[in-house]
N, C-alpha and C positions, 0 to 999 in steps of 0.2 A: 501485602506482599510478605510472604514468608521468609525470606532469607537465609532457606535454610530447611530442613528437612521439619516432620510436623512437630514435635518439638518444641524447637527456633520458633515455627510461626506462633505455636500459640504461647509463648514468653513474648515473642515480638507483641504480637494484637494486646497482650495485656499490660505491656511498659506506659512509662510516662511520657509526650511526645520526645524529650533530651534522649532517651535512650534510642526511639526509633531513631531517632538522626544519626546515632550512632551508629545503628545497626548497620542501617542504609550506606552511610561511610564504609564501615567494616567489610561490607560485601563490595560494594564499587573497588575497594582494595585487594581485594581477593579475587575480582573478576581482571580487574585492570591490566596486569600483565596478556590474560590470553586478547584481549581486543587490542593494546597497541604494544605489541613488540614490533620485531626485525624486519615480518611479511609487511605489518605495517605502514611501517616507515619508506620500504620497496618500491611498495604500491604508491605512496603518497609522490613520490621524487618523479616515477614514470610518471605518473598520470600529469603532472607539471610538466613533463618535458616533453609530452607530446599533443598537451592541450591544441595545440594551432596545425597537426597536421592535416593535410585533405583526407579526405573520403578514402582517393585510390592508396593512399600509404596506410588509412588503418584497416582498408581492406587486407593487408596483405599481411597487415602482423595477425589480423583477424584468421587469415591463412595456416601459416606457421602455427600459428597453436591449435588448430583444429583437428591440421592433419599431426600432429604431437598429443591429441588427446584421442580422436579416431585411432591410431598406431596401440597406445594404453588398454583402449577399450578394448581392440581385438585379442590384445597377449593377456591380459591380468583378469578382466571382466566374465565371470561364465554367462550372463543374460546375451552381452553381445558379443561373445564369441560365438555361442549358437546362432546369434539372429542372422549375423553376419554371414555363417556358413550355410543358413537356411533361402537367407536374399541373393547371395553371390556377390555380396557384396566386397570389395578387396580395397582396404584402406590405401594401399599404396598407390592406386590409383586415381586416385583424388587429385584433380588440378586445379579445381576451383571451388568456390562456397556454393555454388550452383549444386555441385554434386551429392551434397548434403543431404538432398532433396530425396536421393535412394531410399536413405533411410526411412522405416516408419515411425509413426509420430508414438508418444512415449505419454500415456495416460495416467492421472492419477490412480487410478484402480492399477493399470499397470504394475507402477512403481509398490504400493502395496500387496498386491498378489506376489512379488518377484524381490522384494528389497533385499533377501539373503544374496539371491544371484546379482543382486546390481552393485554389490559390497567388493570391490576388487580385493584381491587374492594378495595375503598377506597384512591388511590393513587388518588392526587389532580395535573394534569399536570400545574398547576404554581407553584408550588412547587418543579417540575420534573426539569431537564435538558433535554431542546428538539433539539436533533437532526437533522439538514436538512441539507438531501444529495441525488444529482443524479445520483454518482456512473461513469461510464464511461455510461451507457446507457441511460442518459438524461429524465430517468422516476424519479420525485422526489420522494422522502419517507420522512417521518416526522417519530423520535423511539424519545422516552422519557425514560429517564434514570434518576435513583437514583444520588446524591452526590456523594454514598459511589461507583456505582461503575466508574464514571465519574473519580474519583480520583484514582481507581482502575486502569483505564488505564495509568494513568501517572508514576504509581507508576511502573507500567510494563515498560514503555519509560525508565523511568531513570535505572532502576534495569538492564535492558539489556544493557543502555551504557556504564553500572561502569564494564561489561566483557572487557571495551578495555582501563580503568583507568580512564574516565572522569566521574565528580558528578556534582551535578544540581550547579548551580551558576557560571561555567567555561564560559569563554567568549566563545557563540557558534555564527556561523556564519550561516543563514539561508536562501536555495535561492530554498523557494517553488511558491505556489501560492499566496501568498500575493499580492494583489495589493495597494502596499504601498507608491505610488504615482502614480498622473492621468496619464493616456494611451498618451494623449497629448505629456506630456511632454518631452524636448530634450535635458534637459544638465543636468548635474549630480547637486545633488547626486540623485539616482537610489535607493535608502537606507533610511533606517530607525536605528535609534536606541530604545531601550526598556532599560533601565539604569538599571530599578529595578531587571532586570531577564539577565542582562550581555551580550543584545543581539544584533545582529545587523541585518535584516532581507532586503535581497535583490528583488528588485521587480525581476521578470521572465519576462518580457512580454516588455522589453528594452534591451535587451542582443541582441544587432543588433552586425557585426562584429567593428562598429566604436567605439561602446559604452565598450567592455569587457575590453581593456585596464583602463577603470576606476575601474570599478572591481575590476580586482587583485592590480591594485594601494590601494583600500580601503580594499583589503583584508591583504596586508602586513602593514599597517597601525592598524588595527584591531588585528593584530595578532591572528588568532581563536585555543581555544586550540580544538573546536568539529566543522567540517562542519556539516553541516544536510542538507537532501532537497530532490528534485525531482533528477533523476542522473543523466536526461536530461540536468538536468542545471547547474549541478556542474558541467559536462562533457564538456559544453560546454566551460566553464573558465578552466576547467583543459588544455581543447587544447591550448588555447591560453596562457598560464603560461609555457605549454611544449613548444609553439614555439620561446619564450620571454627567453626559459632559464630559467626561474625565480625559485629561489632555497627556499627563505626565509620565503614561507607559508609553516611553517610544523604544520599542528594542530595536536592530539596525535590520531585522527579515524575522519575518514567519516560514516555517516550514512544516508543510501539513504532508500525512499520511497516513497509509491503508486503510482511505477512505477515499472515495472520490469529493477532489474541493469541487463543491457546486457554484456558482455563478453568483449567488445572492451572498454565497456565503464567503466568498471573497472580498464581497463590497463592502460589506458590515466588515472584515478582517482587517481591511486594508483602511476605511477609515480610523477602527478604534486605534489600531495602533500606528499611524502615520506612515507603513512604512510596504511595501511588494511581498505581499502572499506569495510564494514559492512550492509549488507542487511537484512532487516526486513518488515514482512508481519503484517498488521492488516488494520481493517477497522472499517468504522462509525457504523455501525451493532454492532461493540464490540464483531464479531463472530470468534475469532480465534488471535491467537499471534503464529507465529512462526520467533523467532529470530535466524540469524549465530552468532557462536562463532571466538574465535580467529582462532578455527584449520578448518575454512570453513566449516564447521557443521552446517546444521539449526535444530532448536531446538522446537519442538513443545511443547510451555508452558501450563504444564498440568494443571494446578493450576489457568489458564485463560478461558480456556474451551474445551472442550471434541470434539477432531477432526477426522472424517472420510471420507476417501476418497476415491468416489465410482463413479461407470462406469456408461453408459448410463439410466443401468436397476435396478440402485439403490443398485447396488451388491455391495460389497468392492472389489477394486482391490487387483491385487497381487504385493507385493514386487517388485519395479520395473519400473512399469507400474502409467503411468499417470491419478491420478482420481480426479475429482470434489471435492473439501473442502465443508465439509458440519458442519457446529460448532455448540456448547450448551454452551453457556457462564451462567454456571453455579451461576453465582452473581448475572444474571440480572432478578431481582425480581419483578421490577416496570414491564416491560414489557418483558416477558420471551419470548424467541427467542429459540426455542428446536428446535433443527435437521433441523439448518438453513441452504439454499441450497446459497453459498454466490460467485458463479459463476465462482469462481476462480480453477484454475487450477495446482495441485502440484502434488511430485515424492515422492513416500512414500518410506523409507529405511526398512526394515523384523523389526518387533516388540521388538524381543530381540536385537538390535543392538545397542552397549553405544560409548559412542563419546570418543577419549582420553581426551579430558578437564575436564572428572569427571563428567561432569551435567548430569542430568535423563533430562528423556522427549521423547516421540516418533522424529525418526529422519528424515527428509524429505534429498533427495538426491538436490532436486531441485526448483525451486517456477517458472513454466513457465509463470501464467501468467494468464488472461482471456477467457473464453469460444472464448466472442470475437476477440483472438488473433489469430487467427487460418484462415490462408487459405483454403478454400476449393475444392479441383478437381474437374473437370468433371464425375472424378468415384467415387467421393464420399471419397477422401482419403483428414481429417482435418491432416493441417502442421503446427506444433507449432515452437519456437523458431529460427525465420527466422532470425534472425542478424546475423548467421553465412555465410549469403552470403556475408558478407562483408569482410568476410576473404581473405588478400592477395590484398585488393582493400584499396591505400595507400592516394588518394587525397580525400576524401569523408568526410563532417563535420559530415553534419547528411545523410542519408533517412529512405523513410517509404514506406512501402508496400501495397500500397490500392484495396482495390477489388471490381469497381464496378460490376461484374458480373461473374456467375461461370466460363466460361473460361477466363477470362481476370484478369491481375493484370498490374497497373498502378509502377512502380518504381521511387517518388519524391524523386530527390537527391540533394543535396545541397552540389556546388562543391566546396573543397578545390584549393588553388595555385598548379598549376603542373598536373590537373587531364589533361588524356587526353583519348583517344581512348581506349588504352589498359584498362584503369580501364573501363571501359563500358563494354569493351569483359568482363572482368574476374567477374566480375559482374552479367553480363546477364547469363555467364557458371554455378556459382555460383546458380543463382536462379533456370536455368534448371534443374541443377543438385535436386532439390530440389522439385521442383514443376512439371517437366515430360516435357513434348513437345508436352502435348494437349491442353494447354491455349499459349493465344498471350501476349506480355510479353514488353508491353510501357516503354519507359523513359519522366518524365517531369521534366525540373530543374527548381530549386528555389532557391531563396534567401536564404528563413528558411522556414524548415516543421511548418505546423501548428500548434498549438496548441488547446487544449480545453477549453470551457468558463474561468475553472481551472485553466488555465496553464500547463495544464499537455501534456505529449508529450506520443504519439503512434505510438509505431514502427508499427501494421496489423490496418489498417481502413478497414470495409466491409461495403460496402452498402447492401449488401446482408439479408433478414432478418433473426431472428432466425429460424424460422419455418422451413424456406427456406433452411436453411445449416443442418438441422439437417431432414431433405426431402432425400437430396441427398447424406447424412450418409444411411439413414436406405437403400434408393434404389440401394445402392452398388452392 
């Protein structure tokens, strides 16, 4: 982590770990104010006060700010000033979230061909919070955001963890993408601390099998009362604390992201550390929050932004059925993102459907995933949530599914102690079973699957392009 322009970094990567700590502190102090001031606090008091209302009341404040951010977009916004005079589109008239619908959907390519026009009129970007992210598809985007709603997302972070008893200040434990020491490096500590914000923050990208036993050694020293992180990488030291026996990290919730938690990897999660894996969906767009509750419930937070989820042809799916997240993050002022197309992939639950926990909010059955996750047939049939071929297959750390070509998928697996022939067969039966008997069906092992610039781990890689897999959708 550089903390600081290149410089900082390369003083940072060359200190003694006492000084990173420092460092890490110094910057958490310096970041501190823009994540919890005033909007903060706002955000936190609403979202408590109207934790219990129904469906039809956050419909309606869902309302209210829509048509309050529709009204913005048409006066201050030159992209949808033009679109709006181009569609006939007339904000005033707007009586329902239904009408939303007029609009057209809002692309990433969009937003980067047009980001000057999408920058409301008078908003000074040094003043903004600017965002830069390449997403899983390695095309950058640069979104500039207000304070109020920059602190608006944190306010959502914490509001959703106090569902499993933990509050801001709780020693958390964090093992994302940080690169909080150089790549180099071979001996521990692997870790950072942050004093001011109670945290300890794990590099990803040294979790070899020699190095994990540090790990959970600095995790039961730490004692976290919150994990956080990638689930890849919790999961990773969860295996290894399961095979260690290790009883004494009990933090009181796991909370995984911008990954999808996969199924096995919950299991292994929730045994290492005794306690409910917690999944949550959001992204740097600030287009969408849908959080689980206690009772496995995901929670589509309406009060965040206004979420729809539709099929190839723009339609809404049905109850059920897997559609595209397309979000209005109705706060965001400076640079309004209406009927953002945010590439992801979830399972909508029927509209009137309330969770036993009491909370409102539309309920998703499931969060699969990205566009990109998805294998593609020879016939044109996309396969979502492939980790269930590893069901029954007991030596396996990690793998991943790669596609470089419509009939071929490549299986990198990285072998646990004890794997042998059998987990291959049931494995390869597994995928067949999944993906037909018209593609050829590789093994490559590894060390460790790879990871992204990020750190981040993916279970489907395609080389295949978009164009390409959505070619051999429609010639089905």
């Amino acid at each position: 982590m550089a903390y600081g322009g290149r410089a900082q970094g390369f003083v940072y990567r060359h200190s003694p770990p006492p000084l990173r700590d420092l460092a890490a502190t110094c910057y958490a102090a310096r970041t501190y104010p823009l994540k919890y001031g005033r909007h903060f606090r706002e955000h936190m008091a609403r979202l408590a006060e109207h934790e219990r209302l129904s469906n039809d009341e956050l419909e309606g404040i869902q309302l209210r700010a829509l048509k309050a951010l529709l009204g913005h977009a048409a006066a201050r916004v030159p992209y949808y000033r033009a679109l709006f005079r181009e569609q006939g589109f007339d904000p005033e008239r707007v009586r329902g979230l239904a009408d939303l619908e007029r609009v057209p959907l809002l692309t990433k390519d969009a937003v980067r061909r047009n980001a000057s026009d999408l920058l409301s009129e008078g908003e000074e970007p040094a003043r903004l919070v600017c965002i830069h992210t390449s997403g899983t598809t390695g095309t950058p985007l640069d979104l500039y955001q207000s304070r109020a709603l920059f602190q608006k997302e944190y306010a959502f972070w914490w509001f959703h963890r106090s569902w499993a008893g933990v509050r801001r200040g709780c020693r958390t434990a964090t093992l994302a993408g940080h690169p909080v020491v150089p790549a180099e490096q071979d001996r521990v500590p692997f870790w950072v601390r942050n004093r001011l914000e109670n945290q300890m923050l794990f590099s990803s990208y040294h979790m070899s099998p020699g190095n994990l036993e540090h790990y959970c050694c600095a995790l039961e020293r730490f004692r976290p009362e919150l994990v956080h992180g990638y689930p890849s990488s919790i999961y990773l030291v969860a295996l290894r604390l399961n095979d260690d026996g290790v009883r004494t990290v009990r933090p009181r919730a796991v909370f995984t992201s911008s990954e999808t938690l996969l199924e096995h990897q919950r299991a292994e999660i929730e045994r290492a550390f005794g306690c409910k894996a917690y999944s949550y969906y959001g992204n740097a767009e600030r287009a969408g929050y849908i959080g689980e509750c206690e009772r496995g419930s995901f929670h589509v937070m309406a009060e965040h932004s206004i979420a729809e989820f539709l099929n190839d042809d723009g339609a809404p799916v049905r109850p059920g059925e897997e559609g595209v997240l397309v979000c209005t993050n109705v706060d965001n002022l400076a640079m309004p993102l209406i009927r953002y197309v945010t590439g992801d992939v979830a399972v909508p639950l029927p509209a009137g459907e309330r969770c036993p926990c009491g909370r409102g909010g539309r309920l998703v059955r499931s969060l699969v995933g990205r566009v990109e996750d998805y294998v593609v047939t020879p016939d044109g049939a996309h396969v979502g949530r492939l980790d269930h071929i590893l069901k029954g297959v007991r030596h396996v750390r990690e793998a991943q599914v790669y596609q470089p070509a419509v009939d071929r998928v490549v299986l990198k697996v990285s072998r646990d102690e004890g794997y042998s022939e059998a987990d291959e067969r049931t494995l390869l039966a597994n995928t067949r079973e999944r993906l037909g008997t018209s593609m050829d069906i590789a093994f490559e092992y590894v060390d460790r699957v790879e990871r992204t610039a990020g750190g981040k781990f993916r279970f489907v890689v395609s080389d295949m392009p978009l164009n390409e897999r959505l070619r051999v959708r429609r010639e089905r």
